[in-house]
N, C-alpha and C positions, 0 to 999 in steps of 0.2 A: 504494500500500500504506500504509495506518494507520502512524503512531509504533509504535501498541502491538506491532500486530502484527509488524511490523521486531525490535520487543526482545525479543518472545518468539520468534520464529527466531532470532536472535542469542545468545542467552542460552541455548535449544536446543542452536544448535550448537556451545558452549564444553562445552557439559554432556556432548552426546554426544562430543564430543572428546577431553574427559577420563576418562568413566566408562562409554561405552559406549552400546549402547540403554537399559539397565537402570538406567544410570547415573543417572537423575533423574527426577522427577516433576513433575505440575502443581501440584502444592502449590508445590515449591523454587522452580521459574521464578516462581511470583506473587509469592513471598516475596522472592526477588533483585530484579525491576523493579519491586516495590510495587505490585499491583493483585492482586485476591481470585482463585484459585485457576479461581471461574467464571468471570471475563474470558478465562482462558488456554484455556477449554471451549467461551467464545462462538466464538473465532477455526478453534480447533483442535476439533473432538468426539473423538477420539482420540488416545493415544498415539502409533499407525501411523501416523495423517494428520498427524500434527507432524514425525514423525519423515520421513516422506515429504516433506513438503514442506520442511525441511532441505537433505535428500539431493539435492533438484532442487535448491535455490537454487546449492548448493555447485557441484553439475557445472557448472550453467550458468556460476559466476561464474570456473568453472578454465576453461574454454574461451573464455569471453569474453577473458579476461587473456592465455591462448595464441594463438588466433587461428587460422585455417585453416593447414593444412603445406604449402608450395612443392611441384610436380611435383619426381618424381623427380630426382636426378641437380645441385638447387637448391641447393649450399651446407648439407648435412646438417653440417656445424659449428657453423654459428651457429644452426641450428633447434633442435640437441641444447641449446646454452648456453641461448637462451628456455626450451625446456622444463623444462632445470634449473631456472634463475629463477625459474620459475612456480612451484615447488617450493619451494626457499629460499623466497620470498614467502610459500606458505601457512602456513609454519612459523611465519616471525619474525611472523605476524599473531596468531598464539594461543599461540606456543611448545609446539604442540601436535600427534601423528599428525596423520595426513589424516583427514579424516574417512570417508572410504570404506573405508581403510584398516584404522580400526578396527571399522569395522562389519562387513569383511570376516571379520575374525576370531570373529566372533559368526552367519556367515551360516546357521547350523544354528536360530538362537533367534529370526530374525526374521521380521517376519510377510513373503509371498510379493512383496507390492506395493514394501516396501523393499529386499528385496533384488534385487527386476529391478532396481531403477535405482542399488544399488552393482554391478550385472553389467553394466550399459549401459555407469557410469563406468570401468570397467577394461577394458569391448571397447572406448572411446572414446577410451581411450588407448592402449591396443595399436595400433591402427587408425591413429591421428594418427604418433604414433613410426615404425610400419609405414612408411609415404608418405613421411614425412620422410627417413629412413632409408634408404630403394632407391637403389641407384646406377642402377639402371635399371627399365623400368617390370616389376613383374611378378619383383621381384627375391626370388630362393626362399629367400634368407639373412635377408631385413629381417625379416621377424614375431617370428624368433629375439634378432635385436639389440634388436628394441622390449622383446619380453619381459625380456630381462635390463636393460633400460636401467629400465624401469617395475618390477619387482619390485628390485630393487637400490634406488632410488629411495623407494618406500613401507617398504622396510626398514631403510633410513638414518632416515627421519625417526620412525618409530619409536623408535629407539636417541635421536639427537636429543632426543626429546622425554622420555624416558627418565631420559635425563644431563643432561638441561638441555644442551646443546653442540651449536649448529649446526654445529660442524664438520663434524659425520659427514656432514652431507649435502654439504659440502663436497670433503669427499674423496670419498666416493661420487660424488659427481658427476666431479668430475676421472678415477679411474677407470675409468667405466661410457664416459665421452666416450673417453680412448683406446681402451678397446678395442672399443665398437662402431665407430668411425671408423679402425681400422684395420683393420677386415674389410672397409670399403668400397673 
């Protein structure tokens, strides 16, 4: 992948991080890394296809960092504290929501292509937490504990990012871990 094109993904996703889909333009990203408004057109022909190709980098770069979840029954402790970490990490890297997160909250305004793959990123994490999660295989409580562990989660770092205070994800996390782990 290009320099440029790395900084204008980069600079994309500080932008959607902060302001949303709407949040920016190709004018501002050329204007922020210094190159003409068409270099950001050569790489990108669209808003959607920018914004798309964000939305993958992110998943990808959240699950590369996570890594596959242990079979059932694996020490769902230390898989819940990685996942937390992963979290904490995304935050203290921009001081900013998830990026899915907040795109999630716009998912009425965006075009259909974006929003499959904030839907992918949220079934991708239910799904991981799910496995992690089972004390046994097939376990009918996990999908419940992923859900509140991952929506508790993007809603901390929300607030977090809000207040400027990783704490919340902090506690959030500390909370969400006892009481999914003590349904196990």
């Amino acid at each position: 992948m290009s320099d440029t094109r790395s900084r204008i993904l980069d600079t994309a996703e500080e932008m959607v991080r902060a302001g949303g889909y709407n949040g920016f333009s190709f004018r501002e990203i050329a204007s922020l890394i210094g190159i003409k408004s068409a270099s950001v057109h050569h790489h990108f022909p669209t808003k959607e296809a920018l914004t798309l190709e964000v939305a993958r980098r992110y998943h990808e770069n959240f699950f590369a960092a996570l890594g596959a979840p242990k079979p059932a029954g694996h020490d769902p402790e230390a898989q819940l504290e990685l996942y937390c970490q992963v979290f904490k990490k995304a935050f203290q890297s921009s001081q900013r929501a998830c990026l899915c997160g907040v795109l999630t909250s716009e998912a009425e305004q965006l075009p259909d292509s974006v929003r499959e793959v904030v839907i992918e990123f949220v079934q991708a994490n239910i799904a991981w937490l799910e496995q992690a999660l089972e004390k046994t295989p097939n376990d009918a409580n996990a999908r419940k504990r992923a859900e509140l562990v991952y929506s508790a989660l993007e809603g901390a770092m929300g607030v977090a990012s809000l207040q400027q205070d990783h704490r919340w994800i902090d506690r959030v996390s500390e909370a969400v871990c006892l009481t999914a782990l003590s349904q196990i």
